[in-house]
C-alpha positions in Angstrom: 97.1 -24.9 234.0 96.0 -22.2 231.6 92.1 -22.5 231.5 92.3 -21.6 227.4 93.4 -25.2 226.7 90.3 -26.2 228.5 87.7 -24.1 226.1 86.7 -26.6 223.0 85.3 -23.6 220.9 88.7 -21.3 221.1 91.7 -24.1 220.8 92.1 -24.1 217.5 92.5 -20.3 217.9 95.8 -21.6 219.2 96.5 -23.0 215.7 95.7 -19.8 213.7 97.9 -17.4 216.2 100.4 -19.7 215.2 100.7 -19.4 211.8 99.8 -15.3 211.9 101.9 -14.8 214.9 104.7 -17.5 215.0 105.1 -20.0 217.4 106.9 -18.0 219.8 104.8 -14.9 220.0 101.3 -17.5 219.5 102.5 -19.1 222.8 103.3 -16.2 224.9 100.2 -14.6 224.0 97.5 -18.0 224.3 99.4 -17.7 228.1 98.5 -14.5 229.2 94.8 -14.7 227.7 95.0 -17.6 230.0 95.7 -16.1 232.9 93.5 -12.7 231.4 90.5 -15.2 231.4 91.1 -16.8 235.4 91.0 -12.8 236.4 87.8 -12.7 234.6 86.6 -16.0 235.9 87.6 -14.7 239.5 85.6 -11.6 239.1 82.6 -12.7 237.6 81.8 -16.5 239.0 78.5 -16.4 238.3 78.6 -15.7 234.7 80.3 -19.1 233.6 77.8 -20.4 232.4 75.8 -20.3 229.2 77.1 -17.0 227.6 80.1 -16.9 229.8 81.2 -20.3 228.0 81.3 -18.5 224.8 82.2 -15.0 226.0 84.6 -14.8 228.3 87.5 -17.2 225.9 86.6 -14.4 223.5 86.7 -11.1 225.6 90.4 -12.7 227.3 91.9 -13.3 223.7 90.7 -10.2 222.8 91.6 -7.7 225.2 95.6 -9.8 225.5 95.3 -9.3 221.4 94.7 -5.8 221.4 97.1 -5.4 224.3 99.9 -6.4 221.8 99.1 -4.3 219.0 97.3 -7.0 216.9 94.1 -7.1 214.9 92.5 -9.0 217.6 89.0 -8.3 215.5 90.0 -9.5 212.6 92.0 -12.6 213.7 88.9 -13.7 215.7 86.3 -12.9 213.1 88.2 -15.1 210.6 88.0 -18.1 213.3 84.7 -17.9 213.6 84.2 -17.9 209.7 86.6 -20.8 210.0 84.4 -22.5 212.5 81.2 -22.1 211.4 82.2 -23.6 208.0 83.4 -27.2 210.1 79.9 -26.9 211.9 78.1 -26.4 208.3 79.8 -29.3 207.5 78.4 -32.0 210.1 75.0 -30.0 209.9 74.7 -30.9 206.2 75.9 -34.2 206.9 73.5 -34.6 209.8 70.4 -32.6 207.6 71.2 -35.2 204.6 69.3 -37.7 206.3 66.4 -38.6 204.8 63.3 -37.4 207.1 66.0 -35.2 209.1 65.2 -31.3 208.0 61.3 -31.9 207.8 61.9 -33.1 211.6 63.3 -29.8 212.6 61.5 -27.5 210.6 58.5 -29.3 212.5 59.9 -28.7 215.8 61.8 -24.8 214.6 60.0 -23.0 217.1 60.8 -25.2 220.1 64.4 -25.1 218.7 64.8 -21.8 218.5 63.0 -21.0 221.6 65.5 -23.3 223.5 68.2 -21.3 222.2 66.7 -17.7 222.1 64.8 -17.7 224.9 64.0 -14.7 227.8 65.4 -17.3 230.0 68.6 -17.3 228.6 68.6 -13.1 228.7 67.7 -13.0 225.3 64.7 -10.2 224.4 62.9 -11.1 221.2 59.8 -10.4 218.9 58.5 -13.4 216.8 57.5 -11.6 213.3 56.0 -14.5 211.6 55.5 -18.1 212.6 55.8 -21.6 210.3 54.5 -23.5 207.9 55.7 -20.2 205.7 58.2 -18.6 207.3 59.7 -18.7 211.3 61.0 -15.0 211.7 62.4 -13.8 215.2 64.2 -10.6 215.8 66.9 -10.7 218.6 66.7 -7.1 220.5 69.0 -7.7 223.3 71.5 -10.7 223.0 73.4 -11.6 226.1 76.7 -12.6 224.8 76.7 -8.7 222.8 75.3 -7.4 226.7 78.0 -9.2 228.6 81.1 -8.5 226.3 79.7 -5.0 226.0 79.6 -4.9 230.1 83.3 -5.9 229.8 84.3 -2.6 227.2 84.8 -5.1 224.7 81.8 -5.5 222.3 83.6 -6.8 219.4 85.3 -9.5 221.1 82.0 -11.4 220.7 81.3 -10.5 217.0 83.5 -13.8 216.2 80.3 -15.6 217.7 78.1 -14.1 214.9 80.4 -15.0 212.2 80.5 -18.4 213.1 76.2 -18.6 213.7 76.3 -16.9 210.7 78.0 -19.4 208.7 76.8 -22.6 210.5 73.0 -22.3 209.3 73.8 -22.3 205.9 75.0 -26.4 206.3 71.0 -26.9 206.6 69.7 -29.1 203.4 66.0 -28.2 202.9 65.9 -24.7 205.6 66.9 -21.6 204.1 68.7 -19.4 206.6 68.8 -15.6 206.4 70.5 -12.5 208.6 71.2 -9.2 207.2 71.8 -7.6 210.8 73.1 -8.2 214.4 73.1 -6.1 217.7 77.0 -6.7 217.6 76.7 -4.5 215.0 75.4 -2.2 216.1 72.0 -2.6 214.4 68.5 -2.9 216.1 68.2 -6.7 215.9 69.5 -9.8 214.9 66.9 -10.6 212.4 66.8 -14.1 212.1 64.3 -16.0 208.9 64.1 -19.3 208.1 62.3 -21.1 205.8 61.2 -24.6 204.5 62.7 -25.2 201.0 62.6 -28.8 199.5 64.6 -28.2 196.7 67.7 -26.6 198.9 70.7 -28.6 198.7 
């Protein structure tokens, strides 16, 4: 069985290879990033969880991609635009609620810290806390660590996109980044901020 069809986040990848690939070509190549990912899996066990979940799909369908001549960045990136747009789409839906946003702008720093944490492998500096503003910067990320361990930092920049484009579904918190470490910049500098009139 080829583990692929087994990661929720990267099926519809399957879908998009398709129609940039054709069927054919989509299929032969979602097989061997299956088969790219189990090597993985079998030299890394202890790294399925947590960032492994996201990064290992990614750094598979990546290095098979570039393997094959295609734009492996670029197909990726434009899934994770692709999802973080669905996941805007429940959050507003969720954040609509009345009472909803004020609850998790009450609770943003436990949020993020559940999310961001050193226990996670994350390294951070909180810049400025709420009721104005709740500003962290990511130094170290380990999704960006582990794909870089693997020679394939980019694979994991379709990760960003898709963060990057989720947090704007929130009605009422106003979501900023203007860098990542994927990028190659010093942090992923992360601001939110109460806004009542944000719709």
């Amino acid at each position: 069985m080829n583990r692929m069809n087994r990661q929720w986040f990267y099926r519809g990848f399957r879908k998009k290879l398709r129609t940039a690939l054709g069927r054919d070509a989509a299929d032969a190549l979602w097989q061997e990033a299956g088969e790219t990912y189990a090597q993985i899996l079998a030299h890394h066990p202890r790294i399925r969880r947590h960032k492994g979940a996201m990064v290992l799909p990614a750094v598979a369908l990546f290095m098979t991609m570039e393997q094959h001549g295609e734009d492996a960045e670029a197909l990726l990136n434009a899934y994770g635009d692709d999802m973080g747009q669905r996941f805007a789409s429940l959050v507003r839906g969720i954040t609509g609620l009345p009472g909803v946003s004020r609850l998790i702008w009450r609770h943003v720093e436990g949020i993020m810290d559940r999310m961001s944490s050193e226990k996670l492998g994350y390294r951070r500096r909180i810049v400025s806390q709420p009721p104005d503003m709740y500003g962290v910067d990511i130094l170290s990320c380990p999704y960006h660590e582990l794909a870089k361990a693997l020679d394939t930092e980019k694979a994991v920049l379709c990760i960003c996109h898709m963060d990057k484009a989720y947090m704007q579904g929130f009605r009422h918190i106003r979501y900023e980044r203007t860098s990542a470490v994927s990028e190659g910049c010093a942090c992923c500098d992360y601001r939110l901020r109460y806004d009542p009139g944000r719709r």
